[in-house]
C-alpha positions in Angstrom: 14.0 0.4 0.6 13.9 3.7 -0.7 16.1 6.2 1.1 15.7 10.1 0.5 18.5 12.9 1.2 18.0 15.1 3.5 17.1 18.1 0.9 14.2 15.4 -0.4 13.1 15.0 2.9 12.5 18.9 4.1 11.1 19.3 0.8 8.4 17.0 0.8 8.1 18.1 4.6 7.1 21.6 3.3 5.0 20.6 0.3 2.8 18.0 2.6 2.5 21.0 5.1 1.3 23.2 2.3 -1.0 20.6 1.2 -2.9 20.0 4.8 -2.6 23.8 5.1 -4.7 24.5 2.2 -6.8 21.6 3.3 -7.7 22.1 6.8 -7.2 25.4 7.2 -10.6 26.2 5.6 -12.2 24.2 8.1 -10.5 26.1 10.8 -12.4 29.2 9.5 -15.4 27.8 9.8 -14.8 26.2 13.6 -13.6 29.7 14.7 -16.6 32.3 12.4 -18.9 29.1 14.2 -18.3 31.0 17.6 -18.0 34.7 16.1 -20.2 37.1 17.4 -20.6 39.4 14.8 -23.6 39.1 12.5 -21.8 38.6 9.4 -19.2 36.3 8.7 -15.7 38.6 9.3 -12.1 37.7 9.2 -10.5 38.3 12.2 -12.8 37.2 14.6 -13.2 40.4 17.1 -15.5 38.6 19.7 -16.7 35.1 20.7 -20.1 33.7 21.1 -22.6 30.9 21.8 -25.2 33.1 20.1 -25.4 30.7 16.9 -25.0 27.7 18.4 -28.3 27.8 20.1 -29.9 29.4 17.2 -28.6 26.5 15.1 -30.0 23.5 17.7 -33.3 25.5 17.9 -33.7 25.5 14.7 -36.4 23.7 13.1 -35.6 23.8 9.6 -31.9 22.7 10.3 -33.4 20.1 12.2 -35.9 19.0 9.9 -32.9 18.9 7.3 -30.8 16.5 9.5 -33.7 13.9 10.0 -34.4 14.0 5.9 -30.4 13.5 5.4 -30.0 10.5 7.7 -33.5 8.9 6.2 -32.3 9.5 2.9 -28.4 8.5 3.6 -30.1 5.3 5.6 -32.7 4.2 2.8 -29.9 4.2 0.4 -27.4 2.3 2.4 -29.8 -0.3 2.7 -30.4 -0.6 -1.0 -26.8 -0.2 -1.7 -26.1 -3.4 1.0 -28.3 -5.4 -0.2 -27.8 -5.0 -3.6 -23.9 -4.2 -3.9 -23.4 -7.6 -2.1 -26.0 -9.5 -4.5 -24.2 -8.4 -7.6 -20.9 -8.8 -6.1 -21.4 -12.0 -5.3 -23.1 -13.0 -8.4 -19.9 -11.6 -10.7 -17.6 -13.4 -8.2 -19.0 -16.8 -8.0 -20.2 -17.1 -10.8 -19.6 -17.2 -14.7 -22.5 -15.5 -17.3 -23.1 -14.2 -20.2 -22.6 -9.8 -20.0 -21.2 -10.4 -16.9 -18.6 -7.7 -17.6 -21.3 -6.0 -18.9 -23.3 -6.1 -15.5 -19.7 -5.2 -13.5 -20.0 -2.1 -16.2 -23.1 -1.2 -15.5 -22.9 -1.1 -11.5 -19.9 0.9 -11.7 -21.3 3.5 -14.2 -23.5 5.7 -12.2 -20.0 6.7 -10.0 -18.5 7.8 -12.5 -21.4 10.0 -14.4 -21.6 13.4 -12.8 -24.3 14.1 -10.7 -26.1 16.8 -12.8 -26.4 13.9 -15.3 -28.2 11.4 -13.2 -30.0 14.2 -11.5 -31.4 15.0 -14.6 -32.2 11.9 -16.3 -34.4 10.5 -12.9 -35.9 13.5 -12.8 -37.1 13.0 -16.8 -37.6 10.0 -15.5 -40.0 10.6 -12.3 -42.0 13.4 -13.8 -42.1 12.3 -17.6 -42.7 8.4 -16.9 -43.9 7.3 -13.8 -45.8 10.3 -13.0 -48.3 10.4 -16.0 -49.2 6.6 -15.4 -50.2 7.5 -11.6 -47.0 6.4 -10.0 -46.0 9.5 -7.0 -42.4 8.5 -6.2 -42.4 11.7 -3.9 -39.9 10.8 -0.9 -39.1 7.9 -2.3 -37.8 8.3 -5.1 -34.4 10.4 -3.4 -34.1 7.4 -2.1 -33.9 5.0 -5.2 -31.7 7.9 -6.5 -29.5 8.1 -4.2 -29.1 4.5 -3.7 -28.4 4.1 -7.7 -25.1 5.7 -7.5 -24.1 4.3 -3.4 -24.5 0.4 -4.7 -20.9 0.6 -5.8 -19.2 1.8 -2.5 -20.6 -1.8 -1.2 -20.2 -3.6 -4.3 -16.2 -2.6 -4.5 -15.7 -3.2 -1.0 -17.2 -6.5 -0.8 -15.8 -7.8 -4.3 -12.7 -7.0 -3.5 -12.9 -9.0 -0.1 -14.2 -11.8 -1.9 -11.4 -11.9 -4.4 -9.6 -12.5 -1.3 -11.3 -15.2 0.3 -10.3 -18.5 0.4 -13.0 -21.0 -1.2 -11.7 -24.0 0.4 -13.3 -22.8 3.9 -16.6 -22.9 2.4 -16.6 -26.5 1.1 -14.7 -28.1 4.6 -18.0 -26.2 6.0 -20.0 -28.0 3.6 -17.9 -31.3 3.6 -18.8 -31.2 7.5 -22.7 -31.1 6.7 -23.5 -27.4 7.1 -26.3 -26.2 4.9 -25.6 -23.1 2.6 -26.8 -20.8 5.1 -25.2 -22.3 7.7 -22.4 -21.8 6.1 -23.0 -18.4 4.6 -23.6 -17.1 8.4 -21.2 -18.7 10.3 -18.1 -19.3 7.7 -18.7 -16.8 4.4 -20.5 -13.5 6.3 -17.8 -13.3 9.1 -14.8 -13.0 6.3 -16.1 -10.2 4.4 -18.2 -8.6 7.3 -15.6 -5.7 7.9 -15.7 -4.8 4.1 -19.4 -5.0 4.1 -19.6 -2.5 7.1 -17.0 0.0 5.3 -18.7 0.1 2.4 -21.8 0.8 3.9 -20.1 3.8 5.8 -18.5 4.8 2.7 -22.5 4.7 1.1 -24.0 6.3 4.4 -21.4 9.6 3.5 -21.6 9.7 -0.2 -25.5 10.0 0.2 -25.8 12.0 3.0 -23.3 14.8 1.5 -24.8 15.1 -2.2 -26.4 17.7 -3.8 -26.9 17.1 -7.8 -29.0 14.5 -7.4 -30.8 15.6 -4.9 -31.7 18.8 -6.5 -33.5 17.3 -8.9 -35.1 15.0 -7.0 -36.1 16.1 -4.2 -40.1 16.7 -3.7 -40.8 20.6 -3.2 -40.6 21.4 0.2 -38.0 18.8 1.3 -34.3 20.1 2.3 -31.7 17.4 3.2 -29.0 19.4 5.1 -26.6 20.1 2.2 -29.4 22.1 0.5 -30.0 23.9 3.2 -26.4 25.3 3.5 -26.6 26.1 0.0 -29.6 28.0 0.2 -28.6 29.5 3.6 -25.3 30.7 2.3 -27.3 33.3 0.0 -28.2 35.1 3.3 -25.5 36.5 5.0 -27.2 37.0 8.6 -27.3 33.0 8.6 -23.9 32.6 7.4 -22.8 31.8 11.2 -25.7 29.2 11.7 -24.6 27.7 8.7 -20.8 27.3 10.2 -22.3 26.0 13.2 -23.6 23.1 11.6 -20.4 22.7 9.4 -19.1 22.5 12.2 -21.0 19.8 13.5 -20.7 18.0 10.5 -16.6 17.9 10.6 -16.8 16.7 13.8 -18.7 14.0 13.3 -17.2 13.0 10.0 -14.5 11.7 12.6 -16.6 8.7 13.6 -16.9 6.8 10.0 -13.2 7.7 8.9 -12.1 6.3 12.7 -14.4 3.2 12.2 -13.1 2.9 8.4 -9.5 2.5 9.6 -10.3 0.2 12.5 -11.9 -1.9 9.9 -9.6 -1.7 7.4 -6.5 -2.6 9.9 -8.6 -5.9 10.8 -9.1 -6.5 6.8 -5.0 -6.3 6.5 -4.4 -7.8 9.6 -6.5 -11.0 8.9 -5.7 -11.4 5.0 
């Protein structure tokens, strides 16, 4: 076990306080200019008020942002559940020809940045599909989205598997269970947890990007992050915009509390 002197240990005390400092700190602004009363965003705060808070849940464009975000951030979890478990599966169980090829090529769209893919499915949508009659509209955010969230799941739940032991599945076989039976009641249940933080993991990635979504999105349509960018070019809705930052940090709480609880039950049952 590694044991630190006392000098080492106020040290990295201070430089781990700097780092949260310059980390959450930020956020604090935002909280606090959430309740200022001034028009403008200012530094100190001179007054507190509720003022944009109820502009901000009266609002129907911020509203109308939300609801495009979570149907956006939804349709592309589902995609990325679906098919990040297929593939991950397929690579784990079994043995083909490009298969590290096909691990390659799920992993890829990560790892380009999002300006990148934005571009090329937009090429894509109005170069391609739109001259042969095909309207993607709504949609296709959706598939775009979903193209680069298949990896959160397909990590999580390949590294599970890696984990598994295969001699659970064959006793469940060897006792008569069919292969669904088995994949419900033995299989699903063991990788469950890394299936559900992957899908969190996929549900934030989507609902937070902006790139992509730029140059997909149909005219008209705002998912909440556009909105805050376009918002923060007007300064007398600089304080509706911290509202629903606010909002936003708070409830970023709930997937990294449920992404802990999940992971501890990972480590606890490997």
């Amino acid at each position: 076990m590694l044991r630190l002197s006392r000098t080492s240990k106020v040290v990295l005390g201070i430089i781990v306080a700097i780092v949260l400092a310059f980390m959450y700190i930020p956020l604090a602004l935002v909280v606090l200019n959430s309740f200022n009363s001034a028009r403008i965003v200012s530094w100190p705060v001179t007054g507190f008020s509720l003022e944009w808070w109820g502009k901000a849940f009266t609002s129907e464009p911020v509203r109308a942002a939300l609801l495009n975000s979570v149907l956006v951030a939804s349709g592309a979890t589902v995609i990325a559940v679906i098919l990040g478990t297929l593939v991950a599966f397929a690579l784990q169980r079994y043995s083909f020809f490009g298969q590290r090829a096909v691990n390659l090529l799920v992993v890829l769209p990560i790892a380009l940045p999002g300006i990148v893919t934005g571009v090329a499915l937009n090429n894509t949508y109005n170069q391609i599909l739109e001259p042969i009659g095909i309207q993607v509209g709504f949609y296709g955010m959706i598939i775009a989205h979903g193209t680069f969230c298949i990896v959160m799941v397909f990590n999580n739940v390949l590294a599970r598997l890696r984990r598994m032991n295969p001699g659970i599945e064959e006793a469940s076989k060897d006792l008569g269970a069919s292969p669904w039976q088995t994949f419900v009641l033995v299989t699903l249940p063991q990788f469950r947890s890394a299936l559900i933080a992957g899908a969190i993991l996929a549900f934030a990635l989507s609902f937070d990007e902006v790139y992509v979504t730029i140059f997909t999105a149909p005219p008209g349509v705002d998912t909440l992050p556009l909105w805050i960018m376009n918002q923060m070019a007007r300064p007398n809705e600089a304080n509706v915009v911290n509202v629903v930052a606010t909002v936003v940090i708070v409830a970023s709480f709930i997937p990294v509390w449920i992404s802990q609880r999940l992971g501890k039950e990972v480590d606890e049952r490997g």
